[in-house]
VMD Tcl script that builds the backbone (N, CA, C; Angstrom):
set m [mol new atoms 213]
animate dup $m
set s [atomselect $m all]
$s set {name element resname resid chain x y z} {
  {N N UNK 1 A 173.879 2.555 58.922}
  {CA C UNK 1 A 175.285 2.563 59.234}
  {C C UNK 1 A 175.564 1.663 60.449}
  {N N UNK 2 A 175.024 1.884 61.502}
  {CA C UNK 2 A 174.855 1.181 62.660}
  {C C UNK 2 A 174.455 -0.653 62.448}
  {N N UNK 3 A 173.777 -1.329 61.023}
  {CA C UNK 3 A 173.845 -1.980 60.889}
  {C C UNK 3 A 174.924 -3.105 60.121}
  {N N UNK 4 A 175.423 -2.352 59.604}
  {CA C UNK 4 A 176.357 -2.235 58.589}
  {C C UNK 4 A 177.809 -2.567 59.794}
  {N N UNK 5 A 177.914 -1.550 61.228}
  {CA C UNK 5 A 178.939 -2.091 61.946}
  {C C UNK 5 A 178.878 -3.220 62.654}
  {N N UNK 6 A 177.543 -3.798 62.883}
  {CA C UNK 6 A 177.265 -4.319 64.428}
  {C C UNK 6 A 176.904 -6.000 63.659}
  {N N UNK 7 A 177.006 -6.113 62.082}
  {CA C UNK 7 A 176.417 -7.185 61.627}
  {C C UNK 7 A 177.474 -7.537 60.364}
  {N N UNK 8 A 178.667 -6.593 59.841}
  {CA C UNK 8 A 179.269 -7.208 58.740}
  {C C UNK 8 A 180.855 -6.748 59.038}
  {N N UNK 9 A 181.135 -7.362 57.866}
  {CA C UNK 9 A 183.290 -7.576 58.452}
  {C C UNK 9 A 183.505 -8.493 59.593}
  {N N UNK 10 A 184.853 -8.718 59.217}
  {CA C UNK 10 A 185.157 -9.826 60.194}
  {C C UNK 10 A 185.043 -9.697 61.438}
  {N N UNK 11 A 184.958 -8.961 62.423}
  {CA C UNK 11 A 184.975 -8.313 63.652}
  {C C UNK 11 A 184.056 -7.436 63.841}
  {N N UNK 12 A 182.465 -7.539 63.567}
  {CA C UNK 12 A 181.307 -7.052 64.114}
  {C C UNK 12 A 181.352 -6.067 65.155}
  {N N UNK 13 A 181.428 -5.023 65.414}
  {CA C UNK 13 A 181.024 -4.191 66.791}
  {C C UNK 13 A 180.029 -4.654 67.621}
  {N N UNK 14 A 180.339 -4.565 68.844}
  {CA C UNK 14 A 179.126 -4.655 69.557}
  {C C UNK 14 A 178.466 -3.127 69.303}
  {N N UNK 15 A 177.065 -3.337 69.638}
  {CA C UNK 15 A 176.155 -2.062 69.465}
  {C C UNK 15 A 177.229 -1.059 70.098}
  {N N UNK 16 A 177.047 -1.533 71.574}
  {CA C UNK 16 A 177.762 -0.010 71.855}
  {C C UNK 16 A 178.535 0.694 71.334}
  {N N UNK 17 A 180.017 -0.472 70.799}
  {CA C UNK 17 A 180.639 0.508 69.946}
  {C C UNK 17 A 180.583 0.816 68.993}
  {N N UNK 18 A 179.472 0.231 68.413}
  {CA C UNK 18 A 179.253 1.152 67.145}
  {C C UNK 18 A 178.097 2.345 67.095}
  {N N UNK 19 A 177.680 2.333 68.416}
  {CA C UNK 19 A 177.453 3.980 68.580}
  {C C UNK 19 A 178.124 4.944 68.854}
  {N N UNK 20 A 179.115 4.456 69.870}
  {CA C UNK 20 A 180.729 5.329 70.405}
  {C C UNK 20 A 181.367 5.670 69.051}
  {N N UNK 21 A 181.309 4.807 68.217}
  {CA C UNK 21 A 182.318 4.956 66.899}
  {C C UNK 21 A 181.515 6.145 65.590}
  {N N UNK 22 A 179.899 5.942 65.774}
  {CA C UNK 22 A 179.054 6.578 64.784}
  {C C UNK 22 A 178.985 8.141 65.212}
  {N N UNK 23 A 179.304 8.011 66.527}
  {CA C UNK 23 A 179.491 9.606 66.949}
  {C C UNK 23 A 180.367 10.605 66.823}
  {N N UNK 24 A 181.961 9.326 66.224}
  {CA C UNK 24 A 182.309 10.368 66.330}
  {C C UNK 24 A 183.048 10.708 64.479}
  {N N UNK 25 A 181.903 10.111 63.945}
  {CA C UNK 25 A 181.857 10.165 62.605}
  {C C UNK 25 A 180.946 11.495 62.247}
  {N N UNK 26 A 181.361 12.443 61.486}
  {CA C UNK 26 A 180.710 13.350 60.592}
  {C C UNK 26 A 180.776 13.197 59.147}
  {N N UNK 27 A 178.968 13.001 59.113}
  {CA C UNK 27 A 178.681 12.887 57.684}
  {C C UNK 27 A 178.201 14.187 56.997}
  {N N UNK 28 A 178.238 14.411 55.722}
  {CA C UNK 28 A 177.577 15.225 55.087}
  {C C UNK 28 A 176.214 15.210 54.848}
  {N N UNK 29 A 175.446 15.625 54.285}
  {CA C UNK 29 A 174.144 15.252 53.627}
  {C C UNK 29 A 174.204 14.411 52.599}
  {N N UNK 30 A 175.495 14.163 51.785}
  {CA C UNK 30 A 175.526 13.026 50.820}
  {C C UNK 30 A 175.985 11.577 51.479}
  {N N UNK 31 A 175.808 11.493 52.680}
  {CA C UNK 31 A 176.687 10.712 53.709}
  {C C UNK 31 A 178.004 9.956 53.184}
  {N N UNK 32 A 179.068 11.740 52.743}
  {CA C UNK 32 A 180.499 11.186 52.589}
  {C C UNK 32 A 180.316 11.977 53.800}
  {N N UNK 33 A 181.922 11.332 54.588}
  {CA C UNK 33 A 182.113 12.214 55.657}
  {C C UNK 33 A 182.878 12.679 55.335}
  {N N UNK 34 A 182.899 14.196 56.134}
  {CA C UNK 34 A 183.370 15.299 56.488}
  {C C UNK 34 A 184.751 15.351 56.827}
  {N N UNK 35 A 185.307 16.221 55.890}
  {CA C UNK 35 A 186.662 16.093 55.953}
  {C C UNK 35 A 187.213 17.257 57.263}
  {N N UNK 36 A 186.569 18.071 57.836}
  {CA C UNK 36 A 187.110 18.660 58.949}
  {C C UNK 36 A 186.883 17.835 60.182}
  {N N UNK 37 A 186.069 17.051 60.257}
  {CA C UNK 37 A 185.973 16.478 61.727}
  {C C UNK 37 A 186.670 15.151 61.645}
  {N N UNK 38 A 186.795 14.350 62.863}
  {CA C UNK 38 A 187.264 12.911 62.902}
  {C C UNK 38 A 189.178 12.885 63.004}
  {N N UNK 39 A 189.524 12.283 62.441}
  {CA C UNK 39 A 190.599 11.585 62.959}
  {C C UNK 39 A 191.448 11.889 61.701}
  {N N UNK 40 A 192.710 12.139 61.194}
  {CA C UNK 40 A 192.904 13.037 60.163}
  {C C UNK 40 A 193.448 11.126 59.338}
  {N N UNK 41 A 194.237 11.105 60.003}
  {CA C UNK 41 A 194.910 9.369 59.238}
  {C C UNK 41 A 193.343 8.629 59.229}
  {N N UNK 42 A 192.749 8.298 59.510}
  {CA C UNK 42 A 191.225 7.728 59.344}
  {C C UNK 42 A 190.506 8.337 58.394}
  {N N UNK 43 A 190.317 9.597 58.326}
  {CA C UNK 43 A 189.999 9.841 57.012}
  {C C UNK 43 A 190.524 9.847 55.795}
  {N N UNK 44 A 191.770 9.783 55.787}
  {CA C UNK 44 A 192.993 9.302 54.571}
  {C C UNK 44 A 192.596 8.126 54.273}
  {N N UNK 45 A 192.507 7.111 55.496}
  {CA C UNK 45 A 192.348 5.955 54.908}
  {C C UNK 45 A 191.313 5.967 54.401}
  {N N UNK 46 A 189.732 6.112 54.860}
  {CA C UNK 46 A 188.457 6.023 54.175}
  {C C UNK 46 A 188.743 6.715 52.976}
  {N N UNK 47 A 189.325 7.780 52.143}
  {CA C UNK 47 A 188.879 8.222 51.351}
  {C C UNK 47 A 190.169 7.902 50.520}
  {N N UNK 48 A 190.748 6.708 50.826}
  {CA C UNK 48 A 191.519 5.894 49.611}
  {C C UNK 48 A 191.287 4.680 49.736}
  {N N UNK 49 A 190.164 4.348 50.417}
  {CA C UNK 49 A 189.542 3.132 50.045}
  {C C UNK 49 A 189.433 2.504 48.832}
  {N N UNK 50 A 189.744 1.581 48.818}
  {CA C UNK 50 A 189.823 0.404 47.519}
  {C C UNK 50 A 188.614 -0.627 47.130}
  {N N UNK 51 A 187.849 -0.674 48.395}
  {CA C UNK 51 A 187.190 -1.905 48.557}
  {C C UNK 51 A 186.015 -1.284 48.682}
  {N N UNK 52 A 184.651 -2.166 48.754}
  {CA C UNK 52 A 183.138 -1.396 48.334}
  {C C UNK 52 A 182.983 -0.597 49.315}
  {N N UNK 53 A 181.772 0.267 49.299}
  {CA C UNK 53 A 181.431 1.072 50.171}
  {C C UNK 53 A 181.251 0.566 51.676}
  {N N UNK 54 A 181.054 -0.552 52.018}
  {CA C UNK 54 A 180.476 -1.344 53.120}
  {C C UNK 54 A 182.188 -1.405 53.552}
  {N N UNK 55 A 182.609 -2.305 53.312}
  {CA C UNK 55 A 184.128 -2.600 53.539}
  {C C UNK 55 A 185.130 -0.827 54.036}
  {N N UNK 56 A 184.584 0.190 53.223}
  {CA C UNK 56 A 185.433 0.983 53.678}
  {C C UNK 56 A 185.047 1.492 54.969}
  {N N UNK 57 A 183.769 1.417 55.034}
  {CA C UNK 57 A 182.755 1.984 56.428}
  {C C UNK 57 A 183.215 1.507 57.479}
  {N N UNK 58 A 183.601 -0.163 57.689}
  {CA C UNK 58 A 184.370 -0.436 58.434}
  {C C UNK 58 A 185.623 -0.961 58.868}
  {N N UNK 59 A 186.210 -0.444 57.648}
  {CA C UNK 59 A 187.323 -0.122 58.079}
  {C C UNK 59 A 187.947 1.127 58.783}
  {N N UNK 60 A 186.649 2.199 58.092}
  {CA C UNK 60 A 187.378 3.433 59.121}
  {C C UNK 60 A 186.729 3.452 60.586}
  {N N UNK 61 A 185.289 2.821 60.845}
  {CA C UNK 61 A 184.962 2.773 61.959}
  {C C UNK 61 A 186.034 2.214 62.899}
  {N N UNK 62 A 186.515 0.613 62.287}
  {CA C UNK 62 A 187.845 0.272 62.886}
  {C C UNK 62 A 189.100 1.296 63.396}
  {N N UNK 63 A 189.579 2.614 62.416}
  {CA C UNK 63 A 190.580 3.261 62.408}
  {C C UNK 63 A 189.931 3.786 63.531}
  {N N UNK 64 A 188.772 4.553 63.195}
  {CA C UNK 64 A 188.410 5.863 64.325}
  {C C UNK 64 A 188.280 5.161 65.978}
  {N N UNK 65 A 187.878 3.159 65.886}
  {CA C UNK 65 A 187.972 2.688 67.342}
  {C C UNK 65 A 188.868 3.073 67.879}
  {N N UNK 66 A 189.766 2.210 67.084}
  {CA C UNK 66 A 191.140 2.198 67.786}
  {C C UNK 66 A 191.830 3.876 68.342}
  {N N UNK 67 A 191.269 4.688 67.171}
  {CA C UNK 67 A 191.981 6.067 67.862}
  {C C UNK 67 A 191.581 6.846 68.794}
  {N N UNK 68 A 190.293 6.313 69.725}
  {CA C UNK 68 A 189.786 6.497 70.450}
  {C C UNK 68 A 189.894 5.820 72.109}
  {N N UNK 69 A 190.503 4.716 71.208}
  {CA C UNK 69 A 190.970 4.043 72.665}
  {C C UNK 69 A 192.529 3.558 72.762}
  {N N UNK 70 A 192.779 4.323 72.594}
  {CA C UNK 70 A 194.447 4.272 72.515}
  {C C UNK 70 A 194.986 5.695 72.678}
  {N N UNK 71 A 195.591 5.917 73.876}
  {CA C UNK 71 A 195.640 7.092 74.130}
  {C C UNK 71 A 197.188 7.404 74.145}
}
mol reanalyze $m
mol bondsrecalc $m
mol representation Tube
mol addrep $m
């Protein structure tokens, strides 16, 4: 997952934030995430994703940045 943020999409994470961002992601054991934790509009969006699995990953990592640093 961590590679997946820090190496693809147009706007790469730096490591750090894509550990800040992986934390505050909850996965399941099937690694869908978890619909009680995280960011409620971020998970809407991930789980009406349109685009491959990679593409949706960061796009919600994107959602969950931004809702983390925008206060």
């Amino acid at each position: 997952m961590r590679r997946i943020l820090t190496e693809m999409g147009s706007e790469p994470f730096e490591p750090e934030e894509a550990d800040e961002v992986l934390n505050e992601i909850q996965f399941d054991p099937d690694g869908l995430v978890q619909q009680e934790g995280g960011h409620k509009k971020c998970i809407a969006s991930y789980t009406n994703c349109i685009f491959t699995y990679t593409e949706c990953i960061v796009r919600y990592a994107n959602c969950i940045f931004m809702c983390t640093h925008i206060e």
